[in-house]
N, C-alpha and C positions, 0 to 999 in steps of 0.2 A: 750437205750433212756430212758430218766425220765420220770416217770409216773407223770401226772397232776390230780388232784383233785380237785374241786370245792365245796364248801361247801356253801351254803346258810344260813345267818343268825349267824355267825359266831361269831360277837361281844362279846356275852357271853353263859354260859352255857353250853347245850347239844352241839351245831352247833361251842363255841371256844375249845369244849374238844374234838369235831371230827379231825375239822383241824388241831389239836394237833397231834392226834393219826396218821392221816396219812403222816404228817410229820415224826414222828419217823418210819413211816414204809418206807421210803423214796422218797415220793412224792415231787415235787412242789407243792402247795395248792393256791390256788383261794380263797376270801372268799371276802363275799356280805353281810352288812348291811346297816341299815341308818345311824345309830353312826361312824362319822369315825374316831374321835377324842373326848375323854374323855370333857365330861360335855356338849356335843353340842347337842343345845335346837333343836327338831324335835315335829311334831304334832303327838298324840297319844302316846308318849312315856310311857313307862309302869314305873311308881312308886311306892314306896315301901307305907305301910300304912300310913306314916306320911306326905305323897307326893312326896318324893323324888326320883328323876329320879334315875333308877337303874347303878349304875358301869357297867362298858364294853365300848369296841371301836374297831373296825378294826384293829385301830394305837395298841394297846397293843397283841393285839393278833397276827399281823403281827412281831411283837418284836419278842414273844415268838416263834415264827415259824423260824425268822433266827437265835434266839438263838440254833434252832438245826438243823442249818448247811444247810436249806430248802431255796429257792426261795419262799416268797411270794407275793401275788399280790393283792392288797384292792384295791377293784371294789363298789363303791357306788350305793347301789339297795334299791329303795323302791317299797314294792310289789304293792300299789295302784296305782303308776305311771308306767302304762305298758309300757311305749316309754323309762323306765329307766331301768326294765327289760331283756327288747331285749336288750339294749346298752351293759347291762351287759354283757350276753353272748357270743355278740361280742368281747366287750375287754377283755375276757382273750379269747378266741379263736387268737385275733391279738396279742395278748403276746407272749402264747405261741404255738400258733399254734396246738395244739389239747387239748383235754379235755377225761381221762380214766374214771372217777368217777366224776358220778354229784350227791351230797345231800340234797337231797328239804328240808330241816329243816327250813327255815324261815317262819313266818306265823305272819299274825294281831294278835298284842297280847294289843290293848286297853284295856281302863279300863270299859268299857262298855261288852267286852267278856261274859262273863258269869252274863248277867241281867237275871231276872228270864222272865218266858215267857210273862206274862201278861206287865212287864215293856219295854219288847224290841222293840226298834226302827227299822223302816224300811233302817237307814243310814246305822244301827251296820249289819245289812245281807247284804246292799250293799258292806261294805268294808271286809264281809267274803268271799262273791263273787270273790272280786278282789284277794283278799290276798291267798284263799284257792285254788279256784278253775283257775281263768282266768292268774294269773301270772305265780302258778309253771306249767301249761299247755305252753305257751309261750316261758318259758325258756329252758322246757321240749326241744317243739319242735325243737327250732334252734338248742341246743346239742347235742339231735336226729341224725340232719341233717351232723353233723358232727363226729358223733361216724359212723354212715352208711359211710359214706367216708373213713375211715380209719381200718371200717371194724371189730369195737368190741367195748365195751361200755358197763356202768356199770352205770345206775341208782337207787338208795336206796330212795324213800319218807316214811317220818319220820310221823307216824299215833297218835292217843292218843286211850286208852281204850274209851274213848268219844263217838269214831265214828262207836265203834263197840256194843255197850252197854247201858244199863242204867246210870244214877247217882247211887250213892249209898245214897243220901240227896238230899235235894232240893238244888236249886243252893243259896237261903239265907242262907244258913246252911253251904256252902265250897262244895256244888255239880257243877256241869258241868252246865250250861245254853244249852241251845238249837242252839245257833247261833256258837258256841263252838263243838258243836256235830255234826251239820251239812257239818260245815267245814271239819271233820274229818274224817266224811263220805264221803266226796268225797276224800279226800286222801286216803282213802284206797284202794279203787277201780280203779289207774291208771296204779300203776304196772302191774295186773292180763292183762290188756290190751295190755301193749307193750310186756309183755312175750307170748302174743297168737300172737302178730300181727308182732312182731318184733325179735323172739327172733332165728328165723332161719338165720338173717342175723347178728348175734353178739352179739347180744344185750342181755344182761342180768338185769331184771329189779326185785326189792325187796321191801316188804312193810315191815317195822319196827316199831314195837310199844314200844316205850322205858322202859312204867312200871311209876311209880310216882317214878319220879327222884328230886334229893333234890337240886333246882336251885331257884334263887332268886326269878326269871319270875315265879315259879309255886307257890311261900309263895304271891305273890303281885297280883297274878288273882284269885286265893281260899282263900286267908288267911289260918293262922295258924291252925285254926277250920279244914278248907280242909283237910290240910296235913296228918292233925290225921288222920282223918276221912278216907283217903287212905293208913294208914299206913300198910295195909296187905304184902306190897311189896315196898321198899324203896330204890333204890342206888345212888352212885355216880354218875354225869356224865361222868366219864370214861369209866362205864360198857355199856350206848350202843353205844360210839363212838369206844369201841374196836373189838366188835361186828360187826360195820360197815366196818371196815379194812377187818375183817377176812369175812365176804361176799363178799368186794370187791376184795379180793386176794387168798382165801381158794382154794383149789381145786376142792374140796366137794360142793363146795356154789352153785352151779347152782340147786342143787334139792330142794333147799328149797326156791323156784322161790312160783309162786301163793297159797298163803298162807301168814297170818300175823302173825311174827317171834316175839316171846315175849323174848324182848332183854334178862332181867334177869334171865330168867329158861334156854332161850339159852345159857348164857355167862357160867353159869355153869355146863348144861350138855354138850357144847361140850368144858370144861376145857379153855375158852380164857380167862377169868380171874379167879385168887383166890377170893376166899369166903369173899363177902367183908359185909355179916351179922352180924357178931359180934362185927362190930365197930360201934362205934356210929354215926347217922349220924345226923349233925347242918345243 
């Protein structure tokens, strides 16, 4: 039977290089954003410094998914709208009738994200709420509800250094806002839960913290200043979508349950990918 994966947030970046990944490793893939076709105007859409909505869509990433030979399934999800959510979870469960891998990667990523504390509004925490905490628990659940029926299941939420940490700068400078960190903070602490509460019935749950990864969405919420500013540790988006495979299919991968997996030092102490520091990264 084909394993099904579900990827949250998919359209571009870390969440189209996931669904990538586990397509080559031969999944069916699910995969859930707002974008579902190239240039379609959405509220909050994140753009680049000059305004411009950033590239990506469902529709291109689903291309690339039966370019390699995979069923995919573009599920339109926007995390503020919880009644779109649920739906989602439903329609790839009515697709394909089960779900092996769900990956919370999607998240509010406006341009209000990282206001400094004194600037930040009461909306920009409400739609952190929704986006961080009250969606991917939702989705969470019904998936839940359905990996326990089938009797094994394999949840990864995707963390930032944010949630566990300081800024290294103020958020004017290309640091982390507070409403940024908070979200992040509570992504980290869900795994640790379904692996106490759930993990005698199959369930295997993982927090992944990617590392400053070189995606459009992180040059357009820090700026360029940011990225410097983080450059202690740089990769592709490949390194921790392959990471997320080898969690979701290793052998080994269940012991590295409660605990936040730092995608780039894992990827190459446990060899899942080559050394990808001596390239350059744009």
């Amino acid at each position: 039977m084909t394993q099904v994966a579900f990827i949250t947030g998919a359209s571009r970046g870390i969440g189209r290089e996931t669904a990538l990944a586990f397509a080559r490793a031969g999944f069916d893939v699910a995969i859930s954003a707002r974008t579902v076709q190239e240039g379609e105007p959405s509220a909050h859409r994140l753009c680049d410094a000059q305004g411009v909505p950033l590239a990506g869509s469902l529709d291109s990433t689903a291309a690339q998914i039966r370019a390699l030979g995979r069923e995919a399934l573009v599920v339109p999800m926007d995390l503020l709208d919880s009644a779109s959510v649920v739906a989602a979870g439903q329609a790839v469960l009515a697709a394909f009738g089960r779900i092996d891998v769900l990956v919370n990667n999607a998240i509010y990523q406006g341009n209000d994200l990282n206001a400094s504390f004194m600037a930040l509004q009461p909306q920009t925490l409400e739609r952190v709420f929704k986006g961080y905490v009250l969606a991917p628990m939702l989705l969470t659940q019904r998936v839940l509800a359905a990996m326990l029926e089938q009797g094994s299941g394999v949840v990864i939420n995707v963390t930032s250094g944010a949630g566990e940490g300081d800024p290294p700068v103020a958020a004017v400078d290309g640091g982390w806002g507070y409403a940024y960190g908070a979200g992040k903070a509570a992504v980290s602490r869900v795994s640790g839960v379904l692996a106490a509460e759930l993990g005698g019935q199959g369930i295997r749950a993982f927090t992944l913290n990617p590392g400053v990864v070189s995606t459009d969405a992180l040059k357009a919420t820090i700026g360029e200043r940011g990225v410097l500013a983080l450059r202690n540790g740089i990769a592709p988006p490949q390194v921790p979508a392959q990471v997320m495979v080898w969690l979701a299919t290793a052998e080994q991968a269940p012991r590295f349950q409660r605990r936040t997996i730092a995608a780039q030092a894992f990827a190459l102490e446990h060899a899942i990918v080559a050394d990808w520091r001596t390239e350059v990264i744009v």
